[in-house]
TIRO-2110 file (N, C-alpha, C; in Angstrom, 1 decimal):
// TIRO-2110
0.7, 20.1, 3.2, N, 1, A
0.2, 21.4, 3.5, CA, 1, A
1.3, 22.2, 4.3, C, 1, A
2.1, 21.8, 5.2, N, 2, A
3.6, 22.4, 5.8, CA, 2, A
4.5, 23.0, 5.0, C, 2, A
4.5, 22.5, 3.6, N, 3, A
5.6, 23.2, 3.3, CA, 3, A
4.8, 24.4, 2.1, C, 3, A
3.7, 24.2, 2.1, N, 4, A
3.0, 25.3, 1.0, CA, 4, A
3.5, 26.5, 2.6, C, 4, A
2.7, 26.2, 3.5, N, 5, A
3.2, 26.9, 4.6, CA, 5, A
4.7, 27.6, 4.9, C, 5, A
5.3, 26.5, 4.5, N, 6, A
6.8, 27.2, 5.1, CA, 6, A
7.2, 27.8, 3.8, C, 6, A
6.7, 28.1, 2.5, N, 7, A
7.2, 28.8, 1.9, CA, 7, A
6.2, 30.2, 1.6, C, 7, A
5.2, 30.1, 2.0, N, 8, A
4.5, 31.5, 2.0, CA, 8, A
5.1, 31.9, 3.5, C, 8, A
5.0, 31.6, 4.3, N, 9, A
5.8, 32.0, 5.8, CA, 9, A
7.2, 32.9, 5.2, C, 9, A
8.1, 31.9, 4.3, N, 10, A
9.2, 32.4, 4.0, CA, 10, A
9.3, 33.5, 3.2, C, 10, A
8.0, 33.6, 2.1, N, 11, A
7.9, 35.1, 1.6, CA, 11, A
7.2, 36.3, 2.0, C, 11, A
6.4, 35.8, 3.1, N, 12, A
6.2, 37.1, 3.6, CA, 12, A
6.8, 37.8, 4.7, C, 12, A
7.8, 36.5, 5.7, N, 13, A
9.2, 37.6, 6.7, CA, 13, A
9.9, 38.2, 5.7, C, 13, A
10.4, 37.4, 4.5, N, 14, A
11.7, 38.5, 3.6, CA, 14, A
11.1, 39.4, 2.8, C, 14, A
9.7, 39.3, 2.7, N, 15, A
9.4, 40.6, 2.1, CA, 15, A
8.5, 42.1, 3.3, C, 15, A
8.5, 41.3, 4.8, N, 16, A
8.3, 42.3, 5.6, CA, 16, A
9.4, 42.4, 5.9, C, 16, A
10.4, 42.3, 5.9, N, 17, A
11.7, 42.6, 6.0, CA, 17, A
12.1, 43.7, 5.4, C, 17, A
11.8, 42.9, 4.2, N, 18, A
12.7, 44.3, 3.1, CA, 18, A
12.2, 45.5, 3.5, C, 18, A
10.4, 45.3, 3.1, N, 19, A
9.8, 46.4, 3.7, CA, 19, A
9.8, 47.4, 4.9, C, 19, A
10.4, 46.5, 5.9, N, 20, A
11.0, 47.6, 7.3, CA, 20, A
12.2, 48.0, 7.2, C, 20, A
13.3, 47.0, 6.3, N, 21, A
14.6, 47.6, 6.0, CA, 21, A
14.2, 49.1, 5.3, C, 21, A
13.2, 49.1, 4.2, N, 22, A
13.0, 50.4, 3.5, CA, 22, A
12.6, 51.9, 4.6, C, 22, A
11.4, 51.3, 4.8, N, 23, A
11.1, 52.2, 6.2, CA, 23, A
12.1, 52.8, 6.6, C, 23, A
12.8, 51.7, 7.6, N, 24, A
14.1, 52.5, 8.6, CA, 24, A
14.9, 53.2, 7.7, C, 24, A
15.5, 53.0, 6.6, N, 25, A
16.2, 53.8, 6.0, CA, 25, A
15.8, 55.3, 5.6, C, 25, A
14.3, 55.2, 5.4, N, 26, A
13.6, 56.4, 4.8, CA, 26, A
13.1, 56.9, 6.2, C, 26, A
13.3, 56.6, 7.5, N, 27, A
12.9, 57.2, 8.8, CA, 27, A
14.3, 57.8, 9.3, C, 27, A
15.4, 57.3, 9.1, N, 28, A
16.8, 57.2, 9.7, CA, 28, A
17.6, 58.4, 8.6, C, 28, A
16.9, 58.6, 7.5, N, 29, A
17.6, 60.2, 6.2, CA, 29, A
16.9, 61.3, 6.7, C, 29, A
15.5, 61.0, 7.0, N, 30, A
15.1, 61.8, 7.6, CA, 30, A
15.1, 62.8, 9.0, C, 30, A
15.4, 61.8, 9.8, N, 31, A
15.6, 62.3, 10.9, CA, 31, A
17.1, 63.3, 10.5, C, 31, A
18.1, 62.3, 10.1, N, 32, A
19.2, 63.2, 9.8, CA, 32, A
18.9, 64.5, 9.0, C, 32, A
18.0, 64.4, 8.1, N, 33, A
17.8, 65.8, 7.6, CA, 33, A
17.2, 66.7, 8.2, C, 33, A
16.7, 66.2, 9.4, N, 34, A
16.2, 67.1, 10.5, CA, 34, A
17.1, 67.8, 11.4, C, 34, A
18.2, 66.6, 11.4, N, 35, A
19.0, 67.3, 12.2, CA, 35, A
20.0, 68.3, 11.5, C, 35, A
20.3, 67.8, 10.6, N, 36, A
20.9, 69.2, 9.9, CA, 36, A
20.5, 70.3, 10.1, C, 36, A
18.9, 70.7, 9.5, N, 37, A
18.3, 71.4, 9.5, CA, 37, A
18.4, 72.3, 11.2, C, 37, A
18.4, 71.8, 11.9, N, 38, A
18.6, 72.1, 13.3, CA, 38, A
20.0, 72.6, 13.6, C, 38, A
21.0, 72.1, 13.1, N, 39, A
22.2, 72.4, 13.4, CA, 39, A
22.6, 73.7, 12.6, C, 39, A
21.8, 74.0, 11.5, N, 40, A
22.0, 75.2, 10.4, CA, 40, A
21.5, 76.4, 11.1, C, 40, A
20.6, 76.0, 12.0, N, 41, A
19.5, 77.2, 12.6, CA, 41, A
20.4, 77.6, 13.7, C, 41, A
21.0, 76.2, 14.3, N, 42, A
21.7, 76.7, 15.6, CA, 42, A
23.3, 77.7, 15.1, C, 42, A
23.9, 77.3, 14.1, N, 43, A
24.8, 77.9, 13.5, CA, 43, A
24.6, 79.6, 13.2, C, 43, A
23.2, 79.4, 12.8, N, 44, A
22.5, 80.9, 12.5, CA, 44, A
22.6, 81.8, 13.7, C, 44, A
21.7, 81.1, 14.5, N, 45, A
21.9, 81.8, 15.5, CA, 45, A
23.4, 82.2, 16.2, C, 45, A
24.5, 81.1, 16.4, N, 46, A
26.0, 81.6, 16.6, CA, 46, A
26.5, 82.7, 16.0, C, 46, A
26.3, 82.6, 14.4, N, 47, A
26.5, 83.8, 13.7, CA, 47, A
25.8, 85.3, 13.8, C, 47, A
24.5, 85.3, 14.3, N, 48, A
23.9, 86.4, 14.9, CA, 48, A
24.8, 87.2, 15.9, C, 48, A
24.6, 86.3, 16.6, N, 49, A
25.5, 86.7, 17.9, CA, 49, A
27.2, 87.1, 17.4, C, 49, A
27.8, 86.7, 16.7, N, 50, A
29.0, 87.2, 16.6, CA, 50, A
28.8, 88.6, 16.0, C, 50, A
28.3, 88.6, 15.1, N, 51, A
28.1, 90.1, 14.6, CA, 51, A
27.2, 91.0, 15.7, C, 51, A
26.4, 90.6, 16.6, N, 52, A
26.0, 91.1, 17.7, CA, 52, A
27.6, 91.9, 19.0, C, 52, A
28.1, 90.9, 18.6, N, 53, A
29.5, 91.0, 19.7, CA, 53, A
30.2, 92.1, 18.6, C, 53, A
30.5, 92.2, 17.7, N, 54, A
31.3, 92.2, 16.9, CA, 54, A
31.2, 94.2, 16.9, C, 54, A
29.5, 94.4, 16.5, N, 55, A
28.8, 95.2, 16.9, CA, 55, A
29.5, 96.4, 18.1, C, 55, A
28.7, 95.5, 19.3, N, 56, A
28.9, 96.3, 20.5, CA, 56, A
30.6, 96.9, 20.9, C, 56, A
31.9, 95.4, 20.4, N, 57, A
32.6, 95.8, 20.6, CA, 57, A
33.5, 97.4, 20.1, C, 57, A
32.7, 97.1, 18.6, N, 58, A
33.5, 98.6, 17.4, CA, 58, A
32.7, 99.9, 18.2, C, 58, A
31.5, 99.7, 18.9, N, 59, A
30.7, 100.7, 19.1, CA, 59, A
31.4, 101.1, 20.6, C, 59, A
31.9, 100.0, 21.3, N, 60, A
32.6, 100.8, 22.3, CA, 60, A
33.8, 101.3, 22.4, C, 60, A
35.0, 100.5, 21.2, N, 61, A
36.1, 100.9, 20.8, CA, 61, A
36.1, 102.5, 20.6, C, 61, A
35.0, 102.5, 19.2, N, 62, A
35.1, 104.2, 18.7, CA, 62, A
34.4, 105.3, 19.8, C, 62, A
33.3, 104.5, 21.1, N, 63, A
33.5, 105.3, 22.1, CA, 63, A
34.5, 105.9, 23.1, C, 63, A
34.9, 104.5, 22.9, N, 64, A
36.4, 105.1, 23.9, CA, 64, A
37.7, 105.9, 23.3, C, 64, A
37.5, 105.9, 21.8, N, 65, A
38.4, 106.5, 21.2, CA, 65, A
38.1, 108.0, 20.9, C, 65, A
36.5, 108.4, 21.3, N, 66, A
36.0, 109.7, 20.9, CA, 66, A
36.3, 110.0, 22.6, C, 66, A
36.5, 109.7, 23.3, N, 67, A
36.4, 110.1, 24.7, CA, 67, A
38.0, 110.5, 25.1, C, 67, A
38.8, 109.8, 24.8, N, 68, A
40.4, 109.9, 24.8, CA, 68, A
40.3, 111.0, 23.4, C, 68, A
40.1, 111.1, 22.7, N, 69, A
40.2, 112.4, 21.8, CA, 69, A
41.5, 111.5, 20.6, C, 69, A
41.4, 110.2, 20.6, N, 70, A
42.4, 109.5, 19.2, CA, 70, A
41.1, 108.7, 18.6, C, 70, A
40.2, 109.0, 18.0, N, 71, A
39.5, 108.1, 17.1, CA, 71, A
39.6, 107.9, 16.2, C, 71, A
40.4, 109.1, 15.6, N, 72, A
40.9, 108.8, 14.3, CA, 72, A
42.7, 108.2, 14.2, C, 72, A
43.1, 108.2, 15.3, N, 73, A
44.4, 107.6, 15.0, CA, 73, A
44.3, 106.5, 14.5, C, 73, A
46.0, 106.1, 13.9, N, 74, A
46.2, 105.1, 13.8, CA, 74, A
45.9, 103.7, 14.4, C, 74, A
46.1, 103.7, 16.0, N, 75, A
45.9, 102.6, 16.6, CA, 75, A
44.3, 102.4, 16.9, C, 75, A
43.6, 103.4, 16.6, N, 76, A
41.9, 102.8, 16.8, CA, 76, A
41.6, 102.3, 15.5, C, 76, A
42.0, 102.9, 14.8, N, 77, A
41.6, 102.0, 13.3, CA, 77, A
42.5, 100.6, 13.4, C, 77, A
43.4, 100.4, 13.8, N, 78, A
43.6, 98.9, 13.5, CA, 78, A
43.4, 98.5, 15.1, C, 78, A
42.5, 99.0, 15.9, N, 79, A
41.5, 97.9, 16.6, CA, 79, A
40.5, 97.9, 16.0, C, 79, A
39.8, 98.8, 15.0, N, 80, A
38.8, 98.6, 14.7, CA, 80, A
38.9, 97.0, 13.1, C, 80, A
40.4, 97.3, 12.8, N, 81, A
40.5, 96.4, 11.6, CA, 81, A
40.6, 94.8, 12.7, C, 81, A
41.5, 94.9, 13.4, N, 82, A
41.3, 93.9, 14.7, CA, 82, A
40.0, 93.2, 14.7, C, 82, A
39.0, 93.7, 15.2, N, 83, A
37.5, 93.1, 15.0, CA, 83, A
37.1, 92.8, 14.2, C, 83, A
37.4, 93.8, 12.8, N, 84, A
36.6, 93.2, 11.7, CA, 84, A
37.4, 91.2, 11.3, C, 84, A
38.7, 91.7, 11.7, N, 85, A
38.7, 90.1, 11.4, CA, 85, A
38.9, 89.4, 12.2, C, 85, A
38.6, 89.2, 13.5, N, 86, A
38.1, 88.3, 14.2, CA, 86, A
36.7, 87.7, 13.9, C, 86, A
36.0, 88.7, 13.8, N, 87, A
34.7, 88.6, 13.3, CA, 87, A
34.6, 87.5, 12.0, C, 87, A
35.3, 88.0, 11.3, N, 88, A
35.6, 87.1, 10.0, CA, 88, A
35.8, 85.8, 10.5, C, 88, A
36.9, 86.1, 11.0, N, 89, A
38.0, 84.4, 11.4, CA, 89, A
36.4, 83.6, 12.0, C, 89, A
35.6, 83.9, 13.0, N, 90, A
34.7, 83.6, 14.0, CA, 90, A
33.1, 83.0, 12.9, C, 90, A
32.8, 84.0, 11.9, N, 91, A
32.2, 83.6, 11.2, CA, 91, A
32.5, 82.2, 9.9, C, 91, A
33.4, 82.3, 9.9, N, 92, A
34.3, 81.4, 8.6, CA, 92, A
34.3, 80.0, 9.5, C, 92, A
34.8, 79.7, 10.6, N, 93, A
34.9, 78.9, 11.0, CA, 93, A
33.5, 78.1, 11.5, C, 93, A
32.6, 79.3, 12.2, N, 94, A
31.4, 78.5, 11.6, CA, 94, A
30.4, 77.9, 10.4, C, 94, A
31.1, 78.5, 9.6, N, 95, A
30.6, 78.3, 8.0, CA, 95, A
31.0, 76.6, 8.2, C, 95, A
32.3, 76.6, 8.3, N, 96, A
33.0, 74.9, 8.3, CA, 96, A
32.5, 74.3, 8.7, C, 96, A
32.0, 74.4, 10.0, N, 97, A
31.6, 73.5, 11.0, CA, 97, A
30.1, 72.7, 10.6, C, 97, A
29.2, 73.9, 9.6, N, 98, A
28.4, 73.6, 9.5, CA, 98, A
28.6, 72.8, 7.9, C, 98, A
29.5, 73.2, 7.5, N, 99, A
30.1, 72.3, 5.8, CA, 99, A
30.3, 71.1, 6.2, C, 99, A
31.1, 70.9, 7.3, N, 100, A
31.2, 69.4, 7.6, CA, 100, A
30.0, 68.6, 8.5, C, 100, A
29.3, 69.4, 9.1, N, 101, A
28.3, 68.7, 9.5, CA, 101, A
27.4, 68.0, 8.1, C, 101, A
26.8, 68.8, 7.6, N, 102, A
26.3, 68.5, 6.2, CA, 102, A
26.5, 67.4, 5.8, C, 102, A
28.2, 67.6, 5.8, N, 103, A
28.8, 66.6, 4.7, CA, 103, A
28.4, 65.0, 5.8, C, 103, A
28.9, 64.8, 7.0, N, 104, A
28.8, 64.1, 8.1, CA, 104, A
27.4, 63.5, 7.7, C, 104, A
26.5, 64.3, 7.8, N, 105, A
25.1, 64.2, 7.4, CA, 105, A
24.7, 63.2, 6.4, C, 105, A
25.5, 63.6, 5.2, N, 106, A
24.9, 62.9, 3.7, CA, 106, A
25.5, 61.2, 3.4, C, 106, A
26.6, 61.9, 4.6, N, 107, A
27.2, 60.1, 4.5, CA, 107, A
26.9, 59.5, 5.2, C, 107, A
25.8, 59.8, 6.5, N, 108, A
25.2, 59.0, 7.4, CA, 108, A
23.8, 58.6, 6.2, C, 108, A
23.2, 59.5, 6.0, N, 109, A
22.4, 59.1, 4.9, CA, 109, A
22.8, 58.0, 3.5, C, 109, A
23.9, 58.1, 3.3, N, 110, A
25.0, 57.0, 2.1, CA, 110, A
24.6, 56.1, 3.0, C, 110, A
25.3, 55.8, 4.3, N, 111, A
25.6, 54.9, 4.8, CA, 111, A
24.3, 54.1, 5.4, C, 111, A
23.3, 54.6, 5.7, N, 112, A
21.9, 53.8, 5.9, CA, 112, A
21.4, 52.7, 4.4, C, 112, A
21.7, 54.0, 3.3, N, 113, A
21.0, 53.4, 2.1, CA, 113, A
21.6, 52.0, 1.5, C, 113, A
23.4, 52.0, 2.1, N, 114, A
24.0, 50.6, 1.4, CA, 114, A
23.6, 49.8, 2.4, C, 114, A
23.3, 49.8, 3.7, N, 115, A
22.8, 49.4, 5.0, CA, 115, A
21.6, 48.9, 4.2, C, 115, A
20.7, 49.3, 3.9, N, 116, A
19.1, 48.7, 3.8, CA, 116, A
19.2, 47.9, 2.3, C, 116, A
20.2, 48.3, 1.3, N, 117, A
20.5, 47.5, 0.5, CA, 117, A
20.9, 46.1, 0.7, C, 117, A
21.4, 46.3, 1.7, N, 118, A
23.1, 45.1, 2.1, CA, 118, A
21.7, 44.2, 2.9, C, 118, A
20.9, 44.9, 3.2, N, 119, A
19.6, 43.8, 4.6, CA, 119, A
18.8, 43.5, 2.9, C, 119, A
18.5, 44.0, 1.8, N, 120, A
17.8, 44.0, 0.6, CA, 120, A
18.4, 42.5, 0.3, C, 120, A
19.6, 42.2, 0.2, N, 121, A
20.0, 41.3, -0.6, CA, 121, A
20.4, 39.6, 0.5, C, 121, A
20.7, 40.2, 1.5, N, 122, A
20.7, 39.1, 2.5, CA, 122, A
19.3, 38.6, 2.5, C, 122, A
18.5, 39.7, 2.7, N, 123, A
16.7, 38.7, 2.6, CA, 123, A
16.4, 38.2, 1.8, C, 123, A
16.7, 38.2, 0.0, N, 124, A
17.0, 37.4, -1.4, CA, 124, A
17.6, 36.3, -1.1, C, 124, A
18.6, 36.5, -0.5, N, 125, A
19.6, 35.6, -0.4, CA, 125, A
19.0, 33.7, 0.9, C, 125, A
18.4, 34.8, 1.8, N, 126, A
17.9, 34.1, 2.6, CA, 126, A
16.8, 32.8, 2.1, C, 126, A
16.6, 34.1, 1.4, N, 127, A
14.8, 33.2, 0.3, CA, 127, A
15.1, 32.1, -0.9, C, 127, A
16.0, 32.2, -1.2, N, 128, A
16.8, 31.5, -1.9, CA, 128, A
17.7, 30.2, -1.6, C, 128, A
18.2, 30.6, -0.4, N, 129, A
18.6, 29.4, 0.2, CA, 129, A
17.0, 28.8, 1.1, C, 129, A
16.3, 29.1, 1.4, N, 130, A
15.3, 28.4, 2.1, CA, 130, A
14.3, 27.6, 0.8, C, 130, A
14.1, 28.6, -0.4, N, 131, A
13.9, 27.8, -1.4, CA, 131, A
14.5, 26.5, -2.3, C, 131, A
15.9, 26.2, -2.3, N, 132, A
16.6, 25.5, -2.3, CA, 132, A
16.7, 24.3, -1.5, C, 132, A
16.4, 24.6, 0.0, N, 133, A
16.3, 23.7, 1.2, CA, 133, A
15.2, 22.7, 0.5, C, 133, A
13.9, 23.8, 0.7, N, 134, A
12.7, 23.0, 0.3, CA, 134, A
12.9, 22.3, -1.0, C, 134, A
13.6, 22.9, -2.2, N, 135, A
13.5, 21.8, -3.0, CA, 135, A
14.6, 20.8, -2.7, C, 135, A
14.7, 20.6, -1.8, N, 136, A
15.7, 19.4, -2.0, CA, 136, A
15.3, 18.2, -0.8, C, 136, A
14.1, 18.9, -0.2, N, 137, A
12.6, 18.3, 0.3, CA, 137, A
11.9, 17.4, -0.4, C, 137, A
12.4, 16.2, -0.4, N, 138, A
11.8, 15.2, -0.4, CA, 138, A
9.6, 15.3, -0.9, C, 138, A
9.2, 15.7, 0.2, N, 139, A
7.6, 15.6, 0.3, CA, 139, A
7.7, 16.8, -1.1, C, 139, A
8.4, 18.2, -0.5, N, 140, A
8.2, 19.1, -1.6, CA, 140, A
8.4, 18.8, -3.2, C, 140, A
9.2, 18.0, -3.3, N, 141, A
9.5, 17.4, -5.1, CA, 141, A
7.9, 16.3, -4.9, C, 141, A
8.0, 16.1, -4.5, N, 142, A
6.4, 14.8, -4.6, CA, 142, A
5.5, 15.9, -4.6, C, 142, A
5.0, 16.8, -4.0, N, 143, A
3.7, 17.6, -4.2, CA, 143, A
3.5, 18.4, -5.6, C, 143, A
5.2, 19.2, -5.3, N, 144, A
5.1, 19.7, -7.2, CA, 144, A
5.9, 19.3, -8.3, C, 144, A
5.9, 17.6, -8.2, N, 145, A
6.1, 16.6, -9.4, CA, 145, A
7.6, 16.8, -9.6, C, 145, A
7.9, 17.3, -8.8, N, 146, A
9.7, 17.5, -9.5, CA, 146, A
10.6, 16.6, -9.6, C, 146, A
11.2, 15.7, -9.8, N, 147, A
12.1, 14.6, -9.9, CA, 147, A
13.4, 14.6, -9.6, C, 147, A
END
């Protein structure tokens, strides 16, 4: 009766195994897709704000240039070209940041799924070698006639 025991024992840790290896993996993509998601909002927000900045600055430039009486010169227009690409440069680079987060993201997600594979095949592996043990169990070849 011990070893009917030690091999139902044996199939149900490697198959609660597998089963929590699945879990964690599908809890651990998730979360990361949460966090992306979080990190895209927070980037949003960054980018509000620069065009917020971006904004106030042109609106006090061409103040100060209507006040000095040069708004239309030359040098207010290329501070006004000045901001426009800062602004740019400011926006673009957060574009990146959030392209590589993403990407960071999807390989943390890669990397969980060969993770719960790699725990998939070690618990096979496990079950197989403990199956093997038992057949080579003495009592176990006498109970199921094996020679």
């Amino acid at each position: 009766m011990g070893i009917e025991l030690a091999i139902f024992a044996s199939l149900v840790s490697t198959g609660a195994s597998i089963y929590s290896s699945n879990k964690a993996a599908s809890a651990t993509k998730k979360a990361s897709q949460a966090q992306r998601r979080q990190e895209a909002l927070a980037a949003a927000v960054q980018r509000r704000q620069q065009f917020k900045n971006y904004r106030q600055a042109a609106a006090m430039a061409v103040q100060a240039g209507e006040n000095q009486g040069v708004a239309d010169s030359s040098g207010a227009q290329g501070g006004q070209g000045s901001l426009r690409s800062q602004l740019s440069a400011n926006v673009s680079f957060l574009d990146q940041q959030t392209q590589i987060a993403d990407y960071a993201g999807r390989m943390f997600d890669k990397a969980a799924s060969w993770q719960n594979r790699a725990q998939m095949f070690s618990g096979a592996s496990d079950l197989a070698m403990s199956g093997y043990s038992l057949g080579q169990n003495k009592d176990f070849k006498k109970m199921f006639g094996i020679t």
